[in-house]
Each structure stands twice: as structure tokens, then as C-alpha cells.
N, C-alpha and C positions, 0 to 999 in steps of 0.2 A: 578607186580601190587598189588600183594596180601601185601607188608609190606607199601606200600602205606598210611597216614594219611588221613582223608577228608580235599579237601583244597591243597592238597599237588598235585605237578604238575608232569606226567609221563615224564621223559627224563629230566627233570630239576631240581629236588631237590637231595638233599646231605646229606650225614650224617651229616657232621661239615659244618657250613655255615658260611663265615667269618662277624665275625660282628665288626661294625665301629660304633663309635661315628661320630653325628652330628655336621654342623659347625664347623670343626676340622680341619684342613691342617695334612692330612696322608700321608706320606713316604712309601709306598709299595715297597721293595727289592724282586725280583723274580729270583729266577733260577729253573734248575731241576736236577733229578737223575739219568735219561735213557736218553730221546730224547728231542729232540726240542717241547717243546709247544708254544701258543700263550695265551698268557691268557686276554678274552676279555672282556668284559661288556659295550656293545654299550651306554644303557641307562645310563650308567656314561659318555662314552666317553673314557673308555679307550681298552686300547690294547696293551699287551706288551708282548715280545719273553721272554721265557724262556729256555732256553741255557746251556747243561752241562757245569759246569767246571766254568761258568758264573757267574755273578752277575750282574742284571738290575733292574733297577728303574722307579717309576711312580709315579706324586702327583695325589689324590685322595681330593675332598671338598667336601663333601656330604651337598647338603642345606636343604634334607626333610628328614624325615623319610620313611622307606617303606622297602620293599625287594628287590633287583634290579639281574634280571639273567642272566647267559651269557654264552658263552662254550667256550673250547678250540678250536679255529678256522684254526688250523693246523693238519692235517693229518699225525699222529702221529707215526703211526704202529698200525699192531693187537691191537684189544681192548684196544685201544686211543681214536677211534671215539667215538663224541657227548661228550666228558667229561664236568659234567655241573657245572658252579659255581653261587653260592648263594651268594651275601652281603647284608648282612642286616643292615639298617640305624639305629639306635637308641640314642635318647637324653644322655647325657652323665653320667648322675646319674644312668640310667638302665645300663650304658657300665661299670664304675665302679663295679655296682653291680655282672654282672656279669663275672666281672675278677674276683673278689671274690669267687665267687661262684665255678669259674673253677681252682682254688689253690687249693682247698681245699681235 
């Protein structure tokens, strides 16, 4: 709690938080490294396994901007549980802006 930001949510925020342009048709590719996850985000609407050895896919249309949270809803092994994910919506001039930003 103590690295915590004001604003910033216990059990649901992240270090990297995946950020998406707006109005966009997104192709999300998913696997993993160790176990099986689930990787969810109700308030999108999605929910998709992620699978050693795998490669899985989901489309993603974000219509607002906002932040939208969600966890791994699979029971993973040891310190798997509650894994949370953060996407965040943004117009696309800010999404440019900050691929920029993240080359650099």
C-alpha cells in the first residue's frame, strides 16, 4: 500500500498498463511463459486463455476512453492469484504520442 499513488486502486493497478488507442480494431495475440492464464477484462468483454507453447487471439474495439480493469481469472499456482490488468483507452494522437515516448 505504501508505493501506492492517490487514485491508484489496491489489488488492481500495475506497473505497465497496456494502453490502446481508441476506435481502433485491435488484434490482441496472447500466450504465456509458465502456466495457463486467463486473461480477462469483463468491462471490454473479453476473456482469453493464455497457454504455454500457444498462441491465442482476441479482437478488442474500445469506443471510449477511460481505464478498464480486470484479473487473471484462472488459478494459476503460487503467487498467480488476483494478477491484475490495467488497459487504458486513449485517443490516438496521445497513443502515437506515447509509442514515441516509449522508443526512446
Amino acid at each position: 500500500e505504501d508505493e501506492l499513488e492517490l487514485g491508484q486502486l489496491r489489488l488492481l493497478e500495475v506497473d505497465n498498463r497496456v494502453v490502446l488507442p481508441i476506435q481502433t480494431h485491435i488484434r490482441v495475440i496472447i500466450t504465456s511463459a509458465d502456466v495457463l492464464h486467463s486473461w480477462a477484462v469483463p468491462s471490454l468483454g473479453v476473456k482469453c486463455d493464455a497457454v504455454p507453447g500457444r498462441l491465442n487471439q482476441t479482437n478488442i474495439f474500445l469506443k471510449r476512453e477511460g481505464v478498464f480493469y480486470g484479473q487473471c481469472s484462472e488459478l494459476c499456482g503460487a503467487n498467480h492469484g488476483f494478477m491484475p490488468i490495467v488497459v487504458e483507452g486513449v485517443p490516438l494522437k496521445q497513443y502515437i504520442n506515447w509509442i514515441a515516448e516509449m522508443s526512446i
